[in-house]
C-alpha positions in Angstrom: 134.7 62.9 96.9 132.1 65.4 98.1 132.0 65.8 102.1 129.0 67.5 103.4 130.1 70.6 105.1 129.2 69.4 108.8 131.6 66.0 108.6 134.7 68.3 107.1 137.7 68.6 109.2 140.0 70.6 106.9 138.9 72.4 104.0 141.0 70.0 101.6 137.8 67.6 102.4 135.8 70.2 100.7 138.2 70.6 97.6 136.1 69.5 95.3 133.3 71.8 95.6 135.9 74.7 95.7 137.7 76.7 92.5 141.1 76.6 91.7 141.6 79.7 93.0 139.9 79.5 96.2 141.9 75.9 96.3 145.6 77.8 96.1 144.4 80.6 98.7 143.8 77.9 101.0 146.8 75.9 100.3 148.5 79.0 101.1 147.4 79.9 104.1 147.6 76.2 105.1 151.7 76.1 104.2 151.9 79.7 106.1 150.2 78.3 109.1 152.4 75.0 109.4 155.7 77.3 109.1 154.4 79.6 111.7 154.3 82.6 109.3 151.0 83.4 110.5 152.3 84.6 113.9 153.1 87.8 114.5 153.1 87.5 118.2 153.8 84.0 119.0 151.6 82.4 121.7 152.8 80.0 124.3 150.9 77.3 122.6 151.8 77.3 119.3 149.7 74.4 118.3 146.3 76.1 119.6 146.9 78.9 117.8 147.6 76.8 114.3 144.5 75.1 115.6 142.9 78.1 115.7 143.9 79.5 112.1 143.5 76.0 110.7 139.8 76.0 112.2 139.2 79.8 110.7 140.5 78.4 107.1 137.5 75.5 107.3 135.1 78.2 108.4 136.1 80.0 105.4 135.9 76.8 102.8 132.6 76.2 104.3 131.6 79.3 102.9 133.8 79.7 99.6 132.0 76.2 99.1 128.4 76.8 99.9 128.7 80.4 97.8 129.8 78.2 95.2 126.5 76.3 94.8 124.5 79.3 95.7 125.9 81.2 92.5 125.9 78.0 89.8 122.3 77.4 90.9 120.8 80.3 91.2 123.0 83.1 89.0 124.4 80.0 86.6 122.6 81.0 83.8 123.9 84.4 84.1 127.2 85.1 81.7 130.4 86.8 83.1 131.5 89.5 80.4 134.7 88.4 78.3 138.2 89.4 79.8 136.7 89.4 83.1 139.9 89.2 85.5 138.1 87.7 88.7 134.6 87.1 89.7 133.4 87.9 93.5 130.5 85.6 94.8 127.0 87.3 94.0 125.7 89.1 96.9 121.8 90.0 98.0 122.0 94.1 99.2 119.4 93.2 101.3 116.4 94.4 99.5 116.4 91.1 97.6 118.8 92.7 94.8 121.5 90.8 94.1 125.1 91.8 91.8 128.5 90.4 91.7 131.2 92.2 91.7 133.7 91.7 88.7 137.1 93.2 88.1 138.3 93.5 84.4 141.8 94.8 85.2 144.2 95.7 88.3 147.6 96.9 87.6 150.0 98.4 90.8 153.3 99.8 90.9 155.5 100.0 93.9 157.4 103.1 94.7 159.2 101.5 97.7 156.1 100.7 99.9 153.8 104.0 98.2 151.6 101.7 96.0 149.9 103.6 93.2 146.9 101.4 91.6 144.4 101.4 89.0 141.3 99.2 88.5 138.4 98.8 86.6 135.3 96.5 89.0 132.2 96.3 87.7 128.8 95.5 89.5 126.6 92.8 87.5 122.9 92.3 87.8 121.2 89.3 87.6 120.2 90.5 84.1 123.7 90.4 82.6 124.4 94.2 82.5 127.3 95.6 83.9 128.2 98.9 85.5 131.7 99.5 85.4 133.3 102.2 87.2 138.3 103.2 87.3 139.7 104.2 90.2 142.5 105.0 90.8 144.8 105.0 93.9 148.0 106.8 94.5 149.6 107.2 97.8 150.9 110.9 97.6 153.6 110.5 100.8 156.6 109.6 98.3 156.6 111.7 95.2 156.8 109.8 91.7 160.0 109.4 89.3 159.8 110.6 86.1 159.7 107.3 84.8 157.2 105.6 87.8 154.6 108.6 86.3 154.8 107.6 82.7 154.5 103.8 84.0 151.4 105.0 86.0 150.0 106.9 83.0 150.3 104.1 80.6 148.3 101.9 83.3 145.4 104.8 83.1 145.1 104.6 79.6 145.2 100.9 79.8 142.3 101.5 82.5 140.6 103.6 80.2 140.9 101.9 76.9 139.2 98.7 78.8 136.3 100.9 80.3 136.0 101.7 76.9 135.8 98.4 75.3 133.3 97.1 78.3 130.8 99.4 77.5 
């Protein structure tokens, strides 16, 4: 059942016009609200504040939902590349050009709270080509294990063989 935006009252209303993904990311934050895991300094009145977060997860659907329509209708005809991990909503830069972000791959190991990551994201333009840039992220306050740096070199060259094959 499609609600228009203005008559919602929880974002399930808008469910239908949302992706699976955005549809579990708000299921989440709904169950984390409920059991008060959302509070890291309780209020007095617990039940404004879920109100509040509750209201700020509608204001979010609102949006996941109207991006939604934005991108099939205006950037539908527009192909994502194969093996695409996730797809950001297209964006205008503000001089009328318009990409969407893309991440082909995201791999992270955690050396006890020191997260070392690599990615491949790509910017797409409306005419299907792709720029696609690795990074790579290491947080150099706890040193590496032998083995965590042959883990995080394999990722790399995982990185690096997709960028690769993208192009």
């Amino acid at each position: 059942m499609t609600t228009d935006d203005d008559n919602a009252t929880s974002w399930r209303d808008l469910a239908d016009q949302l992706t699976p993904e955005q549809i579990e990311r708000f299921d989440h934050a709904e169950q984390l609200c409920m059991t008060g895991a959302h509070l890291a300094f309780p209020q007095n009145d617990r039940s404004k504040t879920i109100a509040d977060v509750l209201d700020g997860v509608l204001k979010e659907a609102r949006w996941d939902a109207q991006q939604n329509l934005t991108d099939a209708h205006t950037f539908g005809h527009v192909p994502r590349p194969a093996g695409v991990e996730s797809a950001d909503h297209w964006e205008d830069d503000g001089t009328g050009t318009w990409t969407g972000r893309l991440s082909l791959l995201s791999r992270s190991i955690d050396r006890a709270g020191a997260d070392s990551t690599v990615y491949v994201d790509g910017a797409q333009h409306t005419d299907g080509t792709v720029e696609w840039s690795l990074y790579v992220l290491a947080d150099d306050r706890k040193p590496f294990t032998a083995d965590q740096a042959r883990e995080f070199a394999a990722m790399i060259i995982e990185a690096a063989d997709k960028l690769d094959g993208s192009r």
